[in-house]
C-alpha positions in Angstrom: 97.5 95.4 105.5 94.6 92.8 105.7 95.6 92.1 109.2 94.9 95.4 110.2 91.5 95.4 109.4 91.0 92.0 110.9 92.0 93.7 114.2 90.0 96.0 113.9 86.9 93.8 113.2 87.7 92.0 115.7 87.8 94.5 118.1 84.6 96.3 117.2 83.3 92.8 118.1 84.6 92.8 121.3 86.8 90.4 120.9 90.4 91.2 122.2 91.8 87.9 122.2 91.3 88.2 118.4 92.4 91.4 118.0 95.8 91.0 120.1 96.5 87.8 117.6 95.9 89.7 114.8 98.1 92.4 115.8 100.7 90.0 116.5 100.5 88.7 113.1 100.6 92.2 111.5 103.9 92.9 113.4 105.6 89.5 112.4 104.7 90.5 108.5 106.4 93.9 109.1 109.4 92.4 110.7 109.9 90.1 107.8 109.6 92.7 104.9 112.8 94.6 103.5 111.6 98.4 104.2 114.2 99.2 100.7 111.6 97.2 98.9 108.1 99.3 99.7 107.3 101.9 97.3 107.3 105.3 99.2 103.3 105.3 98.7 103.2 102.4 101.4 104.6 104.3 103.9 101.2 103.8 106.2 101.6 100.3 106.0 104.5 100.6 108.3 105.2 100.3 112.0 104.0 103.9 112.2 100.5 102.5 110.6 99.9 99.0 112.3 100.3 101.4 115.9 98.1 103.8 114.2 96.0 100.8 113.5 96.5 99.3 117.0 95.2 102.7 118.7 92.3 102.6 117.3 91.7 98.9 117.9 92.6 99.6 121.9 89.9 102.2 121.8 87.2 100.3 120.5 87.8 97.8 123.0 87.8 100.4 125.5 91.3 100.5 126.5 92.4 104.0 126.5 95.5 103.9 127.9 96.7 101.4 125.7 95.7 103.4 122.9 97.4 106.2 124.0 100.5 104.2 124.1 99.7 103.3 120.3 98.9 106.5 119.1 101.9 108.0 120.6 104.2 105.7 119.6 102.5 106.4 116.0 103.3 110.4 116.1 106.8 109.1 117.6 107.3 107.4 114.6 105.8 109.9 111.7 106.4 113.3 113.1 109.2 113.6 110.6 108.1 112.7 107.1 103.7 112.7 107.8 103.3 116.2 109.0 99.8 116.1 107.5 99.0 113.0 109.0 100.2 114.3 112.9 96.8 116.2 113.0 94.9 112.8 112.5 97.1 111.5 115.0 96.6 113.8 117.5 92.7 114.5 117.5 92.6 110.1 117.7 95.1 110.7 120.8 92.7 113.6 121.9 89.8 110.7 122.0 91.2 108.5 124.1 91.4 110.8 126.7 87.0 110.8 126.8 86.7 107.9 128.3 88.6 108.7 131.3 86.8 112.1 130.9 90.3 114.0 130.7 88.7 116.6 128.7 91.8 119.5 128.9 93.8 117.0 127.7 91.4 116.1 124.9 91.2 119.7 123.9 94.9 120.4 124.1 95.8 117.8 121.3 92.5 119.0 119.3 94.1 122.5 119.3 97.6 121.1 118.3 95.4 118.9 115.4 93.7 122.0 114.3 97.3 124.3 114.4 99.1 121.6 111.8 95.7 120.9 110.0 95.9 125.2 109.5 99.3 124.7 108.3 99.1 122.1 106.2 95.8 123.0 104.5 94.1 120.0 105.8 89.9 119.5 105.8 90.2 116.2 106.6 92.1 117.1 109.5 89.3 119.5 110.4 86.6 117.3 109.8 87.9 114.7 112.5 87.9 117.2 115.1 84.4 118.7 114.1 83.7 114.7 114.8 85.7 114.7 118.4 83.9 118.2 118.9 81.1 116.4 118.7 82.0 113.8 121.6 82.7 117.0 123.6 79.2 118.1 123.7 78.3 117.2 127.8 81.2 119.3 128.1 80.8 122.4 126.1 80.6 124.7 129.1 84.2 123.8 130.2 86.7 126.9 128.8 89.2 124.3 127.1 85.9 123.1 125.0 85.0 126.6 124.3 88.5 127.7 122.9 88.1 124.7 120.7 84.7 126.2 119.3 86.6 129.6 119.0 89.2 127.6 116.7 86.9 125.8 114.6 85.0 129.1 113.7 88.4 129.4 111.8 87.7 126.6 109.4 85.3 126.6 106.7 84.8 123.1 105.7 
């Protein structure tokens, strides 16, 4: 939805009052559409999507815990029909633990990411959390960040 990426502009401005009323807007639109309606190729448009989208607006604007609450309400709502997408769920959920520097916690939903992104045959999946790995790098001494390197050596990608 265009709403979506007006929150998210908006928040990589800085601007949360923005972002909050564009989130608000997105969540009125998906109240008033019949779900029978949406062609099954949609399906990230939904509520699952606009938290998805909401998580990552809460992150930019440096409000981690409120992105957590997004992103989890976001693997609440797919786990069942986006398998592949849970892995890109939970290495976003594994980055907003950095900022509060909760770094076993980061690792532990990279390693779940990495166990579904194995199962599902997923580079993409991989690729993100290379790019989280990448935040991990003041901490790469720490074990949990070290099993994560031992995981990725898995992956070609």
């Amino acid at each position: 939805m265009v709403v979506d990426l007006e929150a998210e502009a908006s928040a990589a401005i800085g601007d949360s009052y923005s972002t909050e009323q564009a989130l608000e807007r997105a969540e009125a639109g998906l109240d008033a559409v019949e779900c029978e309606k949406e062609p099954a190729w949609l399906y990230h448009y939904g509520r699952a999507g606009l938290m998805s989208s909401a998580g990552t607006c809460y992150l930019t604007l440096n409000l981690p815990e409120a992105s957590r609450k997004a992103i989890g309400e976001t693997i609440r709502l797919s786990e069942a029909n986006e398998v592949r997408e849970q892995s890109l769920y939970l290495t976003a959920l594994a980055g907003t633990y950095l900022p509060e520097c909760e770094i076993e916690e980061a690792c532990r939903c990279a390693h779940q990411a990495l166990v579904i992104a194995e199962e599902t045959i997923s580079n993409r999946a991989v690729r993100r959390v290379r790019q989280l790995r990448g935040r991990l790098e003041a901490w790469r001494d720490e074990q949990c960040v070290r099993d994560l390197d031992e995981q990725l050596l898995r992956f070609i990608v």
